[in-house]
NUROPA-493024 format. One record per residue (C-alpha): residue in one letter; z, y, x. Coordinates in Angstrom, 1 decimal. Each point is the difference from the previous one (the first is absolute). Layout:
// residues N
> rest / c3 / c2 / c1
> a / Z / Y / X
...
This chain:
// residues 365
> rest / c3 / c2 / c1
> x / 45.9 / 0.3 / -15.4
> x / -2.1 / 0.6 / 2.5
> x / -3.5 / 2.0 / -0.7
> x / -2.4 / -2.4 / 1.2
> x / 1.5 / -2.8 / -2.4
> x / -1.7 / 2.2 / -3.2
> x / -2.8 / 0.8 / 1.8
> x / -0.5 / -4.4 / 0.6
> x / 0.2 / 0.1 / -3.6
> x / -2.6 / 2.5 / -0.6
> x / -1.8 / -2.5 / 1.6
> x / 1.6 / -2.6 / -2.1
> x / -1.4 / 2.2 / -2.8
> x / -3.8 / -0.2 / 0.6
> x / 0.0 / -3.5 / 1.1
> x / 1.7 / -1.2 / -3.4
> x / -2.0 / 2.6 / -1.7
> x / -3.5 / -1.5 / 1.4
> x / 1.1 / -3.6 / -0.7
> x / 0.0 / 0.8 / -3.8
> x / -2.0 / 2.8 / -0.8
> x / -3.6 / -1.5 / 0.6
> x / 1.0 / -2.3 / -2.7
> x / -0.9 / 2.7 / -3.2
> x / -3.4 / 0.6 / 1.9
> x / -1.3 / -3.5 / 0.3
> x / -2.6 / 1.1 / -2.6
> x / -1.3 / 3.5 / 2.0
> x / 0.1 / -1.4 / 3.2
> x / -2.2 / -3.5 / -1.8
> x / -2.3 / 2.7 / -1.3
> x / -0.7 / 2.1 / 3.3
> x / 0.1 / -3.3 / 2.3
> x / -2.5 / -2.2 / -3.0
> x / 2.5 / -2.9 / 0.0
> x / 1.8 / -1.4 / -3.0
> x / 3.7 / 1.1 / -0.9
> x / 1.0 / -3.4 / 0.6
> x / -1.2 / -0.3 / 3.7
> x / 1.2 / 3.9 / 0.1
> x / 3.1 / -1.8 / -0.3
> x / 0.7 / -1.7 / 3.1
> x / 0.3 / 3.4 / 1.5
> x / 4.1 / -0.4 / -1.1
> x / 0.0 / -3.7 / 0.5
> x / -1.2 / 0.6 / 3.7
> x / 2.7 / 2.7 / 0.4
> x / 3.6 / -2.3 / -1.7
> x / -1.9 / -3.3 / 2.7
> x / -0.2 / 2.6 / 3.0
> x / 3.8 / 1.0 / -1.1
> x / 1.2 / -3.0 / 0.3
> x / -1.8 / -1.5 / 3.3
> x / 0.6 / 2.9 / 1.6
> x / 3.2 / 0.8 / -0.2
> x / 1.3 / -2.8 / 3.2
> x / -3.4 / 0.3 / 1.3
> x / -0.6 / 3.6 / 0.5
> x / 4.3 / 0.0 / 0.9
> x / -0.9 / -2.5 / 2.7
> x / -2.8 / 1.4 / 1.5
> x / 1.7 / 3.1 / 0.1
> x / 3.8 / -1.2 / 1.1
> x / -0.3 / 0.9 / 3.6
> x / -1.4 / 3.7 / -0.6
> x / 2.7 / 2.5 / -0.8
> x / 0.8 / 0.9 / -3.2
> x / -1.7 / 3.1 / 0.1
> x / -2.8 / -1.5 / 1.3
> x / -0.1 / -2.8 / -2.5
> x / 0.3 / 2.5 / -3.0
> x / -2.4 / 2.7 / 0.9
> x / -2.4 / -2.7 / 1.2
> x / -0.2 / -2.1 / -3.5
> x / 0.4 / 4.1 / -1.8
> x / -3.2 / 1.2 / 1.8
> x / -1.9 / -3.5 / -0.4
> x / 1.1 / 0.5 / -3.8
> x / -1.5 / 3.4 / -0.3
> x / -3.2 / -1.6 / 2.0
> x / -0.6 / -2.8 / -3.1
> x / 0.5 / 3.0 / -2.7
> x / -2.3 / 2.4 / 1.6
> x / -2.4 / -2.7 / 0.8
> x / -0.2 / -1.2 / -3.4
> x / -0.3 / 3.7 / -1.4
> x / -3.5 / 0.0 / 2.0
> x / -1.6 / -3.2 / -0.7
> x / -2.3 / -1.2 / -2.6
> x / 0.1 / -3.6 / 0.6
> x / 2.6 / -1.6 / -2.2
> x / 0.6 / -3.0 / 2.8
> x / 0.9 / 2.8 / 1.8
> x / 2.4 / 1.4 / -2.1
> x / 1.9 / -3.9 / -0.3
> x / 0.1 / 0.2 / 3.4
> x / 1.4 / 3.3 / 0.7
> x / 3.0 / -1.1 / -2.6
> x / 0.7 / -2.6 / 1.2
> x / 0.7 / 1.7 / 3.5
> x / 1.6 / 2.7 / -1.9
> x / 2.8 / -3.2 / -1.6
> x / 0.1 / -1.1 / 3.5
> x / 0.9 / 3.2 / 1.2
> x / 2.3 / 1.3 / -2.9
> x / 1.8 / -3.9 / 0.8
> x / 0.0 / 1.1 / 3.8
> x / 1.6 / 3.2 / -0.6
> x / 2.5 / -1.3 / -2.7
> x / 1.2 / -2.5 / 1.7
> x / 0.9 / 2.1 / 3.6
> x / 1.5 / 2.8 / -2.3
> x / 2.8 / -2.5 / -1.8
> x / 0.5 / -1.0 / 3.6
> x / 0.4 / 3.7 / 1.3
> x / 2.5 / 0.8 / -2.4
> x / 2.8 / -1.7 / 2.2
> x / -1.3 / 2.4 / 2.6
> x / -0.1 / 2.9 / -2.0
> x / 3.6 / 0.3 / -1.8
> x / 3.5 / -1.7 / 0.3
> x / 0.4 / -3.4 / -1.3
> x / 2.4 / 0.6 / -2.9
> x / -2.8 / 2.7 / -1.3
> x / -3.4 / -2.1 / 0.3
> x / 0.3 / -1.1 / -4.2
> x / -0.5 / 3.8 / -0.2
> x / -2.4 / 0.6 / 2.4
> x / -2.0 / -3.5 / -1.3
> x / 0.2 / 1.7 / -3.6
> x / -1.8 / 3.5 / 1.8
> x / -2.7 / -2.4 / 1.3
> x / -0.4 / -2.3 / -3.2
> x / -0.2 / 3.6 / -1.7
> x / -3.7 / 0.3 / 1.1
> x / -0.4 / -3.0 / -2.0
> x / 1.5 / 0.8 / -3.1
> x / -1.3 / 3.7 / 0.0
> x / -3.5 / -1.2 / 0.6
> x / 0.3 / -1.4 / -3.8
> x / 1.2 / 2.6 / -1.7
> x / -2.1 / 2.2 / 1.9
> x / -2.4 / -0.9 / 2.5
> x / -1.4 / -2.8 / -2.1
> x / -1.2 / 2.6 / -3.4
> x / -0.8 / 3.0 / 2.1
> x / -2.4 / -2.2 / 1.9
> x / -1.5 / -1.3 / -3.2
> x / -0.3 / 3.8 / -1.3
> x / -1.8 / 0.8 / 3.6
> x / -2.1 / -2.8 / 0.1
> x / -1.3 / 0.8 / -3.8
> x / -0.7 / 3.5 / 0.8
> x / -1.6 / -0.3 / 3.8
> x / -0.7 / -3.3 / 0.0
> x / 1.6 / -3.1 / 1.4
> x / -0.6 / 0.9 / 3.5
> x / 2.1 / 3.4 / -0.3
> x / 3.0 / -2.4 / -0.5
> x / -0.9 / -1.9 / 3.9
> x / -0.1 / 3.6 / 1.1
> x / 3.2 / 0.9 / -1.3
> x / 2.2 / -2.7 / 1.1
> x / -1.6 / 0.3 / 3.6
> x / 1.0 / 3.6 / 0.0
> x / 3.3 / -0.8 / -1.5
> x / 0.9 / -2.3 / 2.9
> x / -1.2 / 2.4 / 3.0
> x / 3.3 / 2.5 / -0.1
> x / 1.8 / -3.7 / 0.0
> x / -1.9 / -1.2 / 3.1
> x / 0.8 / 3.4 / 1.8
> x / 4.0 / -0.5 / -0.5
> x / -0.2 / -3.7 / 1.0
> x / -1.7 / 1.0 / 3.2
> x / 2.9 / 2.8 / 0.6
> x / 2.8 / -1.6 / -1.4
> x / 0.8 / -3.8 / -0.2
> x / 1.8 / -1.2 / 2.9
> x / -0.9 / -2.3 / 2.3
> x / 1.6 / -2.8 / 0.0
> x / 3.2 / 0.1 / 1.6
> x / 0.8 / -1.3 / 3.3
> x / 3.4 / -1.6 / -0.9
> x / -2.5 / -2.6 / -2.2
> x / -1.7 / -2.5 / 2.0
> x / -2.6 / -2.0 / -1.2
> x / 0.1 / -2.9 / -1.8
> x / -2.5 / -2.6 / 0.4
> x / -2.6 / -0.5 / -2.9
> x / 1.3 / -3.8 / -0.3
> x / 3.8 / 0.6 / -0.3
> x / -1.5 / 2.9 / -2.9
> x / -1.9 / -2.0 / -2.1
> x / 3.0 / -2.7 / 0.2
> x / 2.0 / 2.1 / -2.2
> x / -2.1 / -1.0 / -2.6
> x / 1.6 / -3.3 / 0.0
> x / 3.3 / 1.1 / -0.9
> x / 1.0 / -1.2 / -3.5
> x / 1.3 / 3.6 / -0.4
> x / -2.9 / 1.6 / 1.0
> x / -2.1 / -1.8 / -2.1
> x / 2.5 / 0.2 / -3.2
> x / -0.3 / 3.6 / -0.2
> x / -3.7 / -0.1 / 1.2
> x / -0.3 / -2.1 / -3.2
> x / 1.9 / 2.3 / -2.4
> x / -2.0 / 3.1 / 1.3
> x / -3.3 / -1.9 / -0.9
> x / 1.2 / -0.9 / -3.5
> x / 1.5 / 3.2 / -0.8
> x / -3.1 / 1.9 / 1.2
> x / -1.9 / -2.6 / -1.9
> x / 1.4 / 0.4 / -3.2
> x / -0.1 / 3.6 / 0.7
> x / -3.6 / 0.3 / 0.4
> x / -1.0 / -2.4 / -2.2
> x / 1.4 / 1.8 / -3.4
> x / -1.1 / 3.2 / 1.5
> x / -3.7 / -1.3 / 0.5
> x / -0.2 / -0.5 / -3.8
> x / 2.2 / 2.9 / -1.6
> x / -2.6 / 2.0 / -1.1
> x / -1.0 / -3.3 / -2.7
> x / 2.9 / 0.9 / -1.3
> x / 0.0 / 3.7 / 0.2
> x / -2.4 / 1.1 / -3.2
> x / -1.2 / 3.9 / 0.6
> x / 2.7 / 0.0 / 2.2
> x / -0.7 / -0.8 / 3.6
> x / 0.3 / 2.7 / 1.6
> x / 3.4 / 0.9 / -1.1
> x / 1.2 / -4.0 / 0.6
> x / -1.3 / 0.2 / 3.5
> x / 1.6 / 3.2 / 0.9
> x / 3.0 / -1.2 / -1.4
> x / 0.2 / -3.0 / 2.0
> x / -0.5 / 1.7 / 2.7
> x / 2.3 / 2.7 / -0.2
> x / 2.5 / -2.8 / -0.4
> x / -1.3 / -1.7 / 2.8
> x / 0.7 / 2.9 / 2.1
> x / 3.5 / 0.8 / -1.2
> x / 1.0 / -3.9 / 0.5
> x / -1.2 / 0.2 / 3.5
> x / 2.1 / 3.1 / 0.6
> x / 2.6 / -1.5 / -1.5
> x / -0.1 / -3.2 / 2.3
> x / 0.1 / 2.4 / 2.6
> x / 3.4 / 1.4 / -0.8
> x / 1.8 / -3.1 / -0.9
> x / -1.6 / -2.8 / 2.0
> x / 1.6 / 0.5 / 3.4
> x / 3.2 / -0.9 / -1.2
> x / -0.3 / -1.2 / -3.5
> x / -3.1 / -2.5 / 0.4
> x / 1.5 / -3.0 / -1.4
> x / 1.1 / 2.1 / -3.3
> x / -3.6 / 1.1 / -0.1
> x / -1.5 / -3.3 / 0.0
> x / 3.1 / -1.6 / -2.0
> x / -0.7 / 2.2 / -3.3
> x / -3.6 / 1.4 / 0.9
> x / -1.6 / -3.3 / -0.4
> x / 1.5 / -1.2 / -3.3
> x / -0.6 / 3.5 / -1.1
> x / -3.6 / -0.3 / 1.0
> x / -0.3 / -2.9 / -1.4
> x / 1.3 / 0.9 / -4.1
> x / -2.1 / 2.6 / 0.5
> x / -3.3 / -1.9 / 0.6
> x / 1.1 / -2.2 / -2.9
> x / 0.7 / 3.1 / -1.9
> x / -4.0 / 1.2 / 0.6
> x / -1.5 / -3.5 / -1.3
> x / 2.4 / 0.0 / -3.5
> x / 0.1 / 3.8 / -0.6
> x / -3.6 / 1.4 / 1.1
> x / 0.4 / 3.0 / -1.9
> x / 2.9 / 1.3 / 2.0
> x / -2.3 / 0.4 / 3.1
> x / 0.5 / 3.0 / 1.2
> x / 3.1 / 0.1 / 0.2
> x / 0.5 / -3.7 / 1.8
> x / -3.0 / 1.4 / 2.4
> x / 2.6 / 2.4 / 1.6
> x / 2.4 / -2.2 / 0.2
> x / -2.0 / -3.2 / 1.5
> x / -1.4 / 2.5 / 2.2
> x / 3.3 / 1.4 / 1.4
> x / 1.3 / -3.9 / -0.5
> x / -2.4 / -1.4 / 1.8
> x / -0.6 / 2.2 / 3.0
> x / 3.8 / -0.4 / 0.9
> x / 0.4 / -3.1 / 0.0
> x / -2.9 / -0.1 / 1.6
> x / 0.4 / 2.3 / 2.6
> x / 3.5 / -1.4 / 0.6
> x / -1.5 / -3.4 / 1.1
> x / -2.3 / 1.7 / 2.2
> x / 3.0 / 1.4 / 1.9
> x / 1.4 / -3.4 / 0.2
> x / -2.9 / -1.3 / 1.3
> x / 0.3 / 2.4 / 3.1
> x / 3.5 / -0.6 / 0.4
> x / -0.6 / -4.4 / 0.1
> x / -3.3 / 0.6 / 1.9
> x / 2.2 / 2.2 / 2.1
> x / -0.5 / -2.0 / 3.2
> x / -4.2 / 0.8 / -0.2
> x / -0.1 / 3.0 / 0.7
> x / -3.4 / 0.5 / -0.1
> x / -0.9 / -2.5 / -2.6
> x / 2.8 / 0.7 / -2.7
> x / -1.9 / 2.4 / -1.6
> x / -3.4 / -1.9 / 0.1
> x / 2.5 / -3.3 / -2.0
> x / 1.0 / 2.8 / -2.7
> x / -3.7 / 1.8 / -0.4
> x / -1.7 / -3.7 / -0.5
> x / 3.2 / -1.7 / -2.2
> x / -0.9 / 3.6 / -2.4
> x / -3.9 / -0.5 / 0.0
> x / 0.2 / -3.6 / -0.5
> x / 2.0 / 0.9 / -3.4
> x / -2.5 / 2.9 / -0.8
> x / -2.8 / -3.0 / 0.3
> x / 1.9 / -2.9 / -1.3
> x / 1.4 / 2.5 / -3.3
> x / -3.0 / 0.6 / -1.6
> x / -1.9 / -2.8 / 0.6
> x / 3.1 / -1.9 / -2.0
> x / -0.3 / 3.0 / -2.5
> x / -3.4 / -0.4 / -1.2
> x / 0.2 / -3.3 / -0.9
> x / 3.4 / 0.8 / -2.3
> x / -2.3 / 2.5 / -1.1
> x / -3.5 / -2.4 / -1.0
> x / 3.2 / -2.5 / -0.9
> x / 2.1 / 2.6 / -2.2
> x / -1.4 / 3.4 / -0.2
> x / 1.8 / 2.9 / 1.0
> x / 3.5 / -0.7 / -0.3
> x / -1.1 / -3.4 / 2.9
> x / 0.0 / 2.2 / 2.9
> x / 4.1 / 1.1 / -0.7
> x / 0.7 / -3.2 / -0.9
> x / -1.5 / -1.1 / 3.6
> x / 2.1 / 2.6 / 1.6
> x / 3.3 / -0.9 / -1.5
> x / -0.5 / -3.5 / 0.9
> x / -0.9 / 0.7 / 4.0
> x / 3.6 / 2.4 / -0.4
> x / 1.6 / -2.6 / -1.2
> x / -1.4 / -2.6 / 2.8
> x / 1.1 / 2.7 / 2.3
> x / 3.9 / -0.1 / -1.8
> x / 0.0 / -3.8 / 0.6
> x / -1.3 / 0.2 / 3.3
> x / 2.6 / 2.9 / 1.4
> x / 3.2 / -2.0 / -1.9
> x / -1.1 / -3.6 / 1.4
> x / 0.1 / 1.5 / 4.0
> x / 3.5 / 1.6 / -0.9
């Protein structure tokens, strides 16, 4: 695989790393900023709405620049937000500079599932899709608690600083390295892109990657209810899981997608029921949701790209927003199982979205 591809996900890293970790420091940065935790808040609210606007915004302003271009532009204008809100002491401020920093991190998302094509052969992009959705997964095992730990002992500012100096050795190989877009591929007008969205089979699999992601993020929002004295180690779990199901994907889905999806899914879903009936076996069902969910997951991002293969520029932008809609749809469903049910709602949310997602993928076949 080619270097540049793990250096995109570095990138991939600090942006996933930065859309969750200012989460655990709502109550520093409401201190410092003298705003309540609750308006504190909409500082990760304004960060999952600029996600999903501007992934085929930020695509389509950017869809006549060269890739490398397009990525290094929305990378530096990332790094911009972070350092900006590192400096400043007005908390309106702050919203703002996050929710450049979504648009951004949806910018540069969305151009870098798109580069992939450009990057590798086409009977390798699962893999090199899995390297890129890496960043994501890595970010919470890792990025995620060691910017907590940061923030707590320097302060949540340390953590802007970090991800801003995390992403400049990524900016420097974008500008070196991605391709320009070749000249065999002409352009295709924005119209005759965004049509591809009406294609039933486009918008089947746009819908299974939203409830998938959905049900994903939903049960994931909430595990630490169920995780007594034991957050930490369910968290890590999941997301070491996470990680190895995305590298998994990787290996298999270029050829064995339909098998992924066939037993992944109903897989996915016992194991959600499994969580709401048998909390006590958490741990354990963290890993594998985690490595569960992330593959099927990941898989349906790949097949996306491939029906979305006639927008080139856009494709990715269709994959970012169906994810973030899920990651914003999930929890909201979540916390009302969980006011409705208690701890054990949230799973039960998320193996009813899998199960949606089941009925939805064997109706289109």
């Amino acid at each position: 695989m080619p270097f540049v591809l793990y250096m995109l996900a570095v990138a991939v890293f600090a942006q996933g790393s930065s859309e969750f970790m200012l989460a655990g420091l709502l109550p520093d940065i409401a201190a410092e900023l003298h705003i309540t935790v609750a308006r504190a808040g909409l500082l990760t609210s304004a960060f999952a709405a600029g996600m999903v606007a501007g992934a085929p915004l930020m695509a389509a302003a950017g869809r006549r620049w060269p890739p490398r271009a397009s990525l290094a532009a929305f990378l530096a204008l990332f790094i911009a937000a972070h350092v900006a809100g590192a400096l400043t002491d007005s908390f309106a401020v702050l919203l703002a500079t996050r929710a450049v920093a979504a648009l951004a991190n949806a910018g540069f998302l969305a151009v870098a599932l798109a580069t992939v094509a450009l990057l590798v052969p086409a009977d390798s992009r699962a893999r090199a899709l899995s390297i890129l959705l890496g960043g994501t997964t890595l970010a919470l095992v890792a990025g995620v608690p060691a910017g907590a730990v940061l923030g707590e002992a320097l302060g949540w500012r340390a953590t802007l600083w970090a991800v801003a100096a995390l992403a400049v050795p990524a900016l420097v190989a974008v500008a070196l390295a991605v391709p320009d877009r070749s000249a065999a591929t002409g352009p295709v007008a924005l119209r005759t892109e965004l049509a591809v969205l009406k294609r039933p089979g486009v918008l089947h699999v746009l819908a299974l990657g939203v409830l998938v992601n959905g049900a994903t993020f939903g049960a994931y929002t909430y595990l630490g209810t169920l995780a007594t004295g034991r957050v930490p180690l369910v968290l890590a779990l999941f997301g070491i899981g996470a990680f190895l199901g995305v590298l998994a994907a990787g290996r298999l889905a270029d050829r064995h997608w339909r098998a992924l999806l066939a037993w992944g899914a109903p897989l996915l879903l016992a194991g959600w029921l499994a969580l709401a009936l048998l909390p006590a076996a958490l741990p354990p069902l963290a890993f594998a949701l985690g490595a569960l969910a992330f593959a099927v997951g990941s898989t349906l991002i790949g097949r996306i790209m491939a029906a979305a293969q006639d927008a080139p520029t856009m494709g990715g932008s269709y994959a970012t927003a169906a994810l973030n809609v899920g990651a914003m749809l999930g929890p909201v469903l979540a916390g009302i199982a969980y006011d409705a049910a208690g701890p054990t709602g949230p799973a039960l949310v998320s193996a009813g979205l899998v199960a949606v997602a089941i009925t939805v993928r064997a109706l289109r076949r």
